[in-house]
DOBA-181250 format. One record per residue (C-alpha): x, y, z. Coordinates in steps of 0.2 Angstrom, whole numbers, padded with zeros to 4 digits, always signed. Layout:
! DOBA-181250
XYZ;...
END
This chain:
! DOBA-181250
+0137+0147-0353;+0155+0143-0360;+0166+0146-0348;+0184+0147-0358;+0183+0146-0377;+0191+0147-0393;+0185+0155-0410;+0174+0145-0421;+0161+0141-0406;+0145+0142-0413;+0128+0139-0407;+0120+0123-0413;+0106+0116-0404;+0098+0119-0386;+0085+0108-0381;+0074+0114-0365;+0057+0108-0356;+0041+0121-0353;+0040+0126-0335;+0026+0117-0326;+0015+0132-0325;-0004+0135-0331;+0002+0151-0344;+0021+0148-0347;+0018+0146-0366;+0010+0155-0378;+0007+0154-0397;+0010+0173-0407;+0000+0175-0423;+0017+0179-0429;+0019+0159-0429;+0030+0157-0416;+0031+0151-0399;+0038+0159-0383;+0039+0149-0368;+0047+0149-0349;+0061+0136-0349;+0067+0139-0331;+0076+0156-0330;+0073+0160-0348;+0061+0163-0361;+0063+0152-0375;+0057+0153-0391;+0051+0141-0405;+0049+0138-0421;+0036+0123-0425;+0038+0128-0444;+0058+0121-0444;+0053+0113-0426;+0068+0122-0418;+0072+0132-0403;+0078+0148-0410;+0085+0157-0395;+0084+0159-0377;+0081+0176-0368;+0091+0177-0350;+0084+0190-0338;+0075+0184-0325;+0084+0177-0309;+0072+0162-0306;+0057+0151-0312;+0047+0160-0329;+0029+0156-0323;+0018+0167-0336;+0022+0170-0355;+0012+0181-0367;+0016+0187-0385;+0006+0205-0388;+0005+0213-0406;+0006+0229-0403;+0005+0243-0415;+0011+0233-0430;+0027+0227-0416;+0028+0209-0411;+0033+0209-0390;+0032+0198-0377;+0028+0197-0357;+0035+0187-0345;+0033+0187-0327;+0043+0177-0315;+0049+0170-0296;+0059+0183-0295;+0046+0197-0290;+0047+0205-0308;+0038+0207-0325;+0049+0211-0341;+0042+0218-0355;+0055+0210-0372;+0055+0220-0387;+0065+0218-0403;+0077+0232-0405;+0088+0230-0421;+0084+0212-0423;+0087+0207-0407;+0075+0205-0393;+0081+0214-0377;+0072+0217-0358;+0066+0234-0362;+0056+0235-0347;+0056+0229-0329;+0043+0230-0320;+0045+0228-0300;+0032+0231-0289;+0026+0216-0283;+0035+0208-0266;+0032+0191-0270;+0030+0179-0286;+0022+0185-0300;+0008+0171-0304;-0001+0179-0321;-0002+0193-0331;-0011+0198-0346;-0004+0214-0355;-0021+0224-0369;-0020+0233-0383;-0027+0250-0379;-0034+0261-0396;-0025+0275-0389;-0009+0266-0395;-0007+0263-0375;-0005+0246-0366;-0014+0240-0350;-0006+0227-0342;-0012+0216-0328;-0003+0207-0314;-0007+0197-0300;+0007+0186-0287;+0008+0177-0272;+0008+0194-0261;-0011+0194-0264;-0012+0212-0273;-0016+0211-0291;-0009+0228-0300;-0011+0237-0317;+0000+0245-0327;-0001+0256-0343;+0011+0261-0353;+0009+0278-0362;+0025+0284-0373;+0034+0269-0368;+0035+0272-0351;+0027+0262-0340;+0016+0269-0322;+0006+0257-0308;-0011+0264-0311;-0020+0257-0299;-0018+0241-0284;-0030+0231-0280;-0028+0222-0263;-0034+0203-0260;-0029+0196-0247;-0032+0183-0238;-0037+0174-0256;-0022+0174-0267;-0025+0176-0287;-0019+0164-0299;-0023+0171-0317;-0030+0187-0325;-0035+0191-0342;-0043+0209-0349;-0054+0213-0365;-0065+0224-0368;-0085+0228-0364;-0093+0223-0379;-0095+0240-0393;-0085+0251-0381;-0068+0254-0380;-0070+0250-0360;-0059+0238-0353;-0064+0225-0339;-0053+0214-0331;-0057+0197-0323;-0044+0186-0309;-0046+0172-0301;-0040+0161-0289;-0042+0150-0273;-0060+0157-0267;-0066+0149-0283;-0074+0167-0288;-0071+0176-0304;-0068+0195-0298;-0074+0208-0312;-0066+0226-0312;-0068+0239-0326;-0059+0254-0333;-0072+0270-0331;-0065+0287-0337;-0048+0284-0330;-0054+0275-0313;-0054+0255-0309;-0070+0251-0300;-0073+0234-0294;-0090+0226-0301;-0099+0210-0292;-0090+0192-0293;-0097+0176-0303;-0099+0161-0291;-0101+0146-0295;-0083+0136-0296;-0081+0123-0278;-0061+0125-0281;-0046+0135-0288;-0047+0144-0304;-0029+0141-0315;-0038+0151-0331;-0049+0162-0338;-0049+0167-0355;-0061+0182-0365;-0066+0181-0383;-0078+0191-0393;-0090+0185-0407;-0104+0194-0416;-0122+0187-0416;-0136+0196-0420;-0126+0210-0428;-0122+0212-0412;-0103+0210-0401;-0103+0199-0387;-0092+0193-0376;-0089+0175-0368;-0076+0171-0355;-0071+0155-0350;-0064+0149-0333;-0056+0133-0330;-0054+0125-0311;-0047+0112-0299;-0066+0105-0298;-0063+0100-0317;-0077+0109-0321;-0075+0126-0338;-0088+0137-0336;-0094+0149-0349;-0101+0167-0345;-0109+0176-0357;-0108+0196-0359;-0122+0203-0370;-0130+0221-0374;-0145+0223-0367;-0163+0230-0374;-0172+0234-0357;-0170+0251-0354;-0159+0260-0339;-0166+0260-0322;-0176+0276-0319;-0169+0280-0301;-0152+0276-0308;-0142+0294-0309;-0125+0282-0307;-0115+0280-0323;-0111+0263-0316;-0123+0252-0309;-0128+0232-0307;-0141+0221-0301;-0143+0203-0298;-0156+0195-0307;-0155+0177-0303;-0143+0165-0294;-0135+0165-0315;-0134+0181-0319;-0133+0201-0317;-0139+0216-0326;-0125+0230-0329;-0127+0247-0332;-0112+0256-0339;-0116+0276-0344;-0131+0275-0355;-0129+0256-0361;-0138+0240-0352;-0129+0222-0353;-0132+0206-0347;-0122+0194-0338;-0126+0176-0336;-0118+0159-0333;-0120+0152-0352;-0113+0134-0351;-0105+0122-0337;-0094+0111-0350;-0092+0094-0340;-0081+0080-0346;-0064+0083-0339;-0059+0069-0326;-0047+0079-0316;-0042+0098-0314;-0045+0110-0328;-0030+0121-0331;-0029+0128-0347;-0040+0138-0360;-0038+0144-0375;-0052+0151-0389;-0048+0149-0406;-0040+0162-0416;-0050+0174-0428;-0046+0170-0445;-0049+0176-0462;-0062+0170-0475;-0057+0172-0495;-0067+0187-0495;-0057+0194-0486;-0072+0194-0470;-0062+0193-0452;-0070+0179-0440;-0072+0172-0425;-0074+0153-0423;-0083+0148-0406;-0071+0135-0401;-0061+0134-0386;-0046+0122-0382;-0045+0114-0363;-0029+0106-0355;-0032+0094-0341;-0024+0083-0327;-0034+0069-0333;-0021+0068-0347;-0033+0076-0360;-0035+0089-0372;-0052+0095-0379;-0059+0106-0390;-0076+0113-0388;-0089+0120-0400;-0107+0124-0398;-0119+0111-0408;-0138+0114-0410;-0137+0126-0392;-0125+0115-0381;-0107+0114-0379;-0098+0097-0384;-0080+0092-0383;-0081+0087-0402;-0060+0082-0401;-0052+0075-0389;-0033+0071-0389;-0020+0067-0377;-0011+0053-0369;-0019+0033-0364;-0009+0023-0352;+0009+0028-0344;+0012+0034-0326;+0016+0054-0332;+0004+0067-0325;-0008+0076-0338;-0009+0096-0345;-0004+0112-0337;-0007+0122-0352;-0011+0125-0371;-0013+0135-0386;-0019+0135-0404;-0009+0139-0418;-0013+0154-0425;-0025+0149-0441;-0030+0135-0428;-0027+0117-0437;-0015+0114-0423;-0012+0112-0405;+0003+0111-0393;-0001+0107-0375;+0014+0105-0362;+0016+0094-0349;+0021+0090-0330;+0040+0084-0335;+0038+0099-0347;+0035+0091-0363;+0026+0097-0378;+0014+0089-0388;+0008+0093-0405;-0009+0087-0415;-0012+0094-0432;-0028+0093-0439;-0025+0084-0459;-0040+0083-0467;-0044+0091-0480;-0062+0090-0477;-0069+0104-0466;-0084+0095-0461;-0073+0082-0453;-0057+0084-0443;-0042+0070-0441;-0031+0075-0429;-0012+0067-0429;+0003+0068-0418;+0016+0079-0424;+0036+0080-0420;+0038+0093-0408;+0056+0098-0397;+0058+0095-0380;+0071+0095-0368;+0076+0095-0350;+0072+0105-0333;+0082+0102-0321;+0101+0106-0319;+0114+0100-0332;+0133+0098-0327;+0144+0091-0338;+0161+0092-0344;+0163+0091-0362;+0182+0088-0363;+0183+0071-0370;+0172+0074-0384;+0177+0094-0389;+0195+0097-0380;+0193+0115-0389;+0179+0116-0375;+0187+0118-0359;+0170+0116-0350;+0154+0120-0352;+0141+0121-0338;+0120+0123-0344;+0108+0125-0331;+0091+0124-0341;+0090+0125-0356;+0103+0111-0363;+0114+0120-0379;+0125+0111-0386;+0141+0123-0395;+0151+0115-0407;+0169+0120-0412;+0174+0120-0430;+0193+0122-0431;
END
């Protein structure tokens, strides 16, 4: 903020840490990365390894960040401290709050906005006032569809897909309980299915993905917890008939202490634990599945590999080999006093990785070999910057200046006479 000017002050250079939260960043398969940076929502360029611009809104900490593409639109999510969600969107080249979103009466802690095919957008939110709520946005105006109360257990994260070949969403939050809390969207109505136990700590992330095998869709999602542990549950379709008493569109049974058997209308599906992934030393807090990509024919698909981000000072990135899960790279830091990983992401075709970390660093691997059947992943140069308050008079160095006070980020204006 420049508080008395003259002309020729131009923007230069602003340097600003990630906010030491499980989903402030997120990598946009439009190759760019939006990230809280305190108050704001920065934005990054690895390509010219520059922050672009900052976005002020919000009144206090950004703790969730998530790019959408959205009918052919680039937008981006961000949820906050101060009680509210903003929806950004770029209007005439320039990216403005078109939405705020306030219901919640506490801090927002995660949120997870879906493409719907009706050219609609379901958004999900959860906070520290234990309720998690979802939003859809029909003609762009947004409406709370439907609460869902949770308290005493307070959720941490949420993420949304949809049921494997249907168009019916299904949402999944965790948090301190250490179960994963499933809800679909039936004809118009939320109805809460069974939980998947298993976790002995928190949950910080869960992450869906969905793959093809047998000519079939399938869905994996991924939960990351405090007990260092990644499970890996697996949503199929099913062959075994409906059950004959059933007259419910919705029903479920549990079939073991692994696994359940769902009914949704007509359709059977399975769900079982698939993989417990165990090498993390510490706790588990971020995921993130690999990005489909494009093969030269043109043929879109989905590589199974899935990127964790640890205390343990770790990243890894795991892929099934011969039936098992392995962590077939692992990067991250050796030695040192700092603390470990809150978060990361893939770039968008996937030979890259940026992790963030306690003090708000980035860090970026890029994988340069040319040989697909052997990787080599190598430290890149990446921005950083600071987090806390910046007060400084710049008077000595710019007179032109006559003071200029940053909060977070750091930008730097320089006078040309």
């Amino acid at each position: 903020e420049v508080m008395e000017t003259n002309a020729g002050v131009q923007l230069d250079f602003i340097a600003v840490g990630c906010n030491r939260t499980t989903n402030a960043m997120d990598w946009g398969s439009n190759d760019l990365v939006a990230y809280g940076a305190g108050s704001f929502v920065a934005l990054y360029d690895p390509k010219r390894c520059k922050i672009t611009e900052t976005l002020r809104s919000h009144s206090a900490r950004v703790n969730a960040v998530q790019w959408l593409h959205h009918n052919g639109n680039y937008e981006i999510f961000s949820s906050s401290v101060d009680k509210t969600i903003i929806n950004w969107q770029l209007i005439q080249g320039q990216w403005v709050p078109a939405h705020t979103l306030k219901k919640h009466t506490e801090p927002v802690t995660g949120i997870f906005a879906l493409s719907l095919p009706d050219g609609n957008v379901l958004l999900g939110s959860c906070g520290a006032d234990r309720i998690v709520h979802i939003w859809r946005r029909i003609k762009d105006e947004w409406n709370l569809e439907h609460s869902i109360p949770c308290a005493p257990k307070m959720i941490e994260t949420v993420a949304m897909a949809f049921i494997p070949g249907t168009q019916i969403p299904i949402m999944a939050t965790g948090g301190v309980d250490g179960d994963i809390h499933l809800h679909i969207c039936y004809e118009n109505k939320w109805i809460g299915l069974f939980n998947l136990s298993g976790h002995l700590d928190w949950i910080r992330s869960l992450t869906f993905v969905e793959f093809v095998e047998n000519s079939q869709k399938s869905l994996f999602l991924a939960s990351g917890s405090q007990d260092a542990k990644i499970r890996i549950w697996k949503f199929s379709p099913s062959s075994m008939p409906p059950p004959a008493n059933g007259t419910a569109n919705i029903m479920f049974t549990k079939m073991s202490t692994k696994g359940f058997n769902l009914k949704i209308s007509e359709k059977m599906f399975t769900v079982i634990l698939d993989s417990i992934l165990i090498a993390h030393q510490e706790w588990v807090y971020g995921l993130d599945w690999h990005p489909s990509v494009f093969s030269t024919s043109g043929e879109k698909i989905q590589p199974l590999r899935l990127m964790s981000s640890s205390m343990d000072r770790s990243v890894m990135i795991w892929e099934p080999q011969q039936g098992l899960w392995v962590n077939s790279v692992v990067v991250g830091e050796v030695g040192g006093n700092t603390l470990g990983f809150f978060g990361g992401k893939f770039s968008p075709d996937g030979k890259q990785m940026l992790a963030h970390g306690y003090n708000g660093a980035f860090h970026l691997w890029k994988n340069t070999s040319e040989d697909s059947s052997r990787e080599a992943w190598e430290t890149q140069v990446t921005v950083s910057g600071p987090l806390k308050f910046i007060l400084q008079n710049f008077n000595t160095f710019y007179p032109k200046v006559t003071k200029l006070i940053c909060r977070v980020p750091l930008i730097l204006f320089i006078y040309s006479p």
